[in-house]
LOLUMMAR-978847 format. One line per 3 residues: their letters; for each residue x, y, z of N, C-alpha, C. Coordinates in Angstrom, 1 decimal, padded with zeros to 4 digits. Example, Ala and Ser with C-alpha at 12.3 -4.5 7.8 and 13.67 -1.06 7.14 Angstrom:
REM LOLUMMAR-978847
AS> 013.2/-005.7/007.8/012.3/-004.5/007.8/013.2/-003.3/007.8  012.8/-002.2/007.1/013.7/-001.1/007.1/012.9/000.0/007.9
REM end
This chain:
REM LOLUMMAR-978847
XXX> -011.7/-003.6/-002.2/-011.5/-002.2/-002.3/-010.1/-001.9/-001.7  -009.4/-001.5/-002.1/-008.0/-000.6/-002.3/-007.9/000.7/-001.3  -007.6/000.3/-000.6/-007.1/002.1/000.1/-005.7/003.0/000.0
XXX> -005.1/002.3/-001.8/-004.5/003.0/-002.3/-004.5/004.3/-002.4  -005.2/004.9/-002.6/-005.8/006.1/-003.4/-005.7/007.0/-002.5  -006.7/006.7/-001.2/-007.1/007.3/-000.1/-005.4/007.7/000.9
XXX> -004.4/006.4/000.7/-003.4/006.6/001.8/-002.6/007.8/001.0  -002.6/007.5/-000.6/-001.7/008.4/-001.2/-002.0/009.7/-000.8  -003.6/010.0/-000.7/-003.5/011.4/-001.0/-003.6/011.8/000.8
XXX> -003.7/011.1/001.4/-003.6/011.6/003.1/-002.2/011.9/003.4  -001.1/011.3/002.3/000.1/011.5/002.3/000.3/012.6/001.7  -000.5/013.3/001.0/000.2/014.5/000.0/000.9/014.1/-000.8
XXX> 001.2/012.4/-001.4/001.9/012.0/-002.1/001.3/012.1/-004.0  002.2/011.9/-005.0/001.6/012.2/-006.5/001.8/010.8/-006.4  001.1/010.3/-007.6/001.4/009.1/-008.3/003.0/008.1/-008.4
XXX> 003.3/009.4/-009.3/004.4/009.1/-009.9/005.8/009.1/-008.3  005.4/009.6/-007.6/006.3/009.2/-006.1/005.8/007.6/-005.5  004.7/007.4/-006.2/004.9/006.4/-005.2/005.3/004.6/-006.2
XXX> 005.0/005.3/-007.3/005.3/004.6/-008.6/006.9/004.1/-008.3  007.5/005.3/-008.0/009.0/005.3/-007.9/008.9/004.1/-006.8  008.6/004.5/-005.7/009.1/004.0/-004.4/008.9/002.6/-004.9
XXX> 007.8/001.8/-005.3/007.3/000.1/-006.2/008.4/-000.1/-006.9  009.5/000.7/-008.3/010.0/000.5/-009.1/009.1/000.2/-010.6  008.2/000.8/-010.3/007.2/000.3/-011.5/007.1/002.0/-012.1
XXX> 006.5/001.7/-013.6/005.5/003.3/-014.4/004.7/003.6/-013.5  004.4/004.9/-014.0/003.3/005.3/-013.0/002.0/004.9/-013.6  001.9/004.9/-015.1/000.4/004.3/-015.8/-000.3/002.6/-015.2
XXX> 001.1/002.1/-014.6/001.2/001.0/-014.0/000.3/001.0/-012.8  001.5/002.1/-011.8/000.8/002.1/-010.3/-001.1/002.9/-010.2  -001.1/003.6/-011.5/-002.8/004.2/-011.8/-003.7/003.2/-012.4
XXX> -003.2/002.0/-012.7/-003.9/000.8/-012.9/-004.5/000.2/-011.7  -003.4/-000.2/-010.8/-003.3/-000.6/-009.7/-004.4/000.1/-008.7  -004.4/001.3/-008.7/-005.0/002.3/-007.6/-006.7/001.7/-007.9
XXX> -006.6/002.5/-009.7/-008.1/002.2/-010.0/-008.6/000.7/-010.1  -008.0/-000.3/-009.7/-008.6/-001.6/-009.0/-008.5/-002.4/-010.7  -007.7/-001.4/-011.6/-008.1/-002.4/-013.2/-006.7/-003.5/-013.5
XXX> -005.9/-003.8/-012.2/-004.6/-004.6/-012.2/-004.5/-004.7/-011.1  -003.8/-006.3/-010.2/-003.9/-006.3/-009.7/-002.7/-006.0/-009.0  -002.8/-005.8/-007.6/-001.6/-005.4/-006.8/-000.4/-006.8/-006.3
XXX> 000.9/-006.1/-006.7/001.7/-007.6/-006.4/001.7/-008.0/-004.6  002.2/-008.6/-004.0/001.9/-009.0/-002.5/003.6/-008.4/-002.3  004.5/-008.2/-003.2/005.9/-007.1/-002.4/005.4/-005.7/-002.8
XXX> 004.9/-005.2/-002.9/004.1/-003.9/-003.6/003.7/-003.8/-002.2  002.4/-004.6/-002.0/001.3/-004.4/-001.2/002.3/-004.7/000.1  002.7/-005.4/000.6/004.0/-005.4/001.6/004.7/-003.9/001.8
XXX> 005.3/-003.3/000.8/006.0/-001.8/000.1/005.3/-001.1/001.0  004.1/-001.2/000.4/003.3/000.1/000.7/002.8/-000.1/002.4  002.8/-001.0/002.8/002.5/-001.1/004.1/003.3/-000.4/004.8
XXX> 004.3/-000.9/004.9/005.7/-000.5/005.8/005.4/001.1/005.2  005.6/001.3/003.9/006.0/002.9/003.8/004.8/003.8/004.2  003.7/003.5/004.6/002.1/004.3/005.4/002.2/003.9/006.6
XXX> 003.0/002.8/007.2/003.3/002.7/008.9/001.2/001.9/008.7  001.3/001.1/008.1/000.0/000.4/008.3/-000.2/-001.5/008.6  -000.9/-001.8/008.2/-001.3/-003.4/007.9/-001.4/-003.6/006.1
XXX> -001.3/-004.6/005.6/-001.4/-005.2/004.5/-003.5/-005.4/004.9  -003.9/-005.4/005.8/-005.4/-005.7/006.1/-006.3/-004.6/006.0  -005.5/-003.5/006.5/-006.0/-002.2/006.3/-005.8/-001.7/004.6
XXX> -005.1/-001.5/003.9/-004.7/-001.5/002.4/-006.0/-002.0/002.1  -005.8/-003.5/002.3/-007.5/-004.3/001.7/-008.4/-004.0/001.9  -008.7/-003.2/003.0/-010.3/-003.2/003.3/-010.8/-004.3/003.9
XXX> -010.0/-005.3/004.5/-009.9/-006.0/005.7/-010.2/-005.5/007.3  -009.7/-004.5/007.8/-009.8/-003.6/008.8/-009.9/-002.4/008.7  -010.7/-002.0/009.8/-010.7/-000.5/009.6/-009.3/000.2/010.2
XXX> -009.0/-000.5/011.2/-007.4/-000.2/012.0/-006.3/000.0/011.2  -006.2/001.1/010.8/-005.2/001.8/010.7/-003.4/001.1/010.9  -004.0/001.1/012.7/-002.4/000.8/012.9/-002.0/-000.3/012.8
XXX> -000.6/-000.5/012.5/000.3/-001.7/011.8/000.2/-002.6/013.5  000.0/-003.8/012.9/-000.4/-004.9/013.8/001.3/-004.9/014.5  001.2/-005.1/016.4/002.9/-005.3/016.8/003.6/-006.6/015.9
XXX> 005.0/-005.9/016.0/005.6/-007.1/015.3/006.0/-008.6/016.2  005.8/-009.8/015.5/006.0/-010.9/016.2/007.6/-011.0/016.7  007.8/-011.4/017.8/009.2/-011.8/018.5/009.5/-013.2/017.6
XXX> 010.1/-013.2/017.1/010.8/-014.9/016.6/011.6/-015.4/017.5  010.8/-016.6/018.2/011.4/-017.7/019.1/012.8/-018.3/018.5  013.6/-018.3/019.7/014.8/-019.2/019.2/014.9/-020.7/019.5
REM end
């Protein structure tokens, strides 16, 4: 389950805005939403960063909201 749908409209976002932001149609990204195509993993990445979320939350992996801290990369 997708929490596509749900982030768009907590955003007051249309379709067709967030179709843009992917680079895809919007009949595309209403594929996507309604679960009948699947979502690419730079999409699903996309939309993370641009909701300030997790890729886990998206999925229905977590209920948590907030975007996991980011890791320090050792030198």
């Amino acid at each position: 389950m997708l929490r596509i749908k749900e982030l768009r409209e907590d955003n007051d976002k249309k379709q067709i805005e967030i179709a843009q932001l992917l680079g895809i149609q919007q009949n595309s990204y209403s594929q996507i939403e309604n679960e009948k195509n699947t979502i690419q993993v730079e999409h699903l990445i996309k939309l993370a960063s641009f909701y300030n979320t997790s890729t886990d939350y998206i999925l229905g992996l977590t209920d948590e909201i907030k975007p996991y801290p980011k890791t320090k990369i050792k030198k």
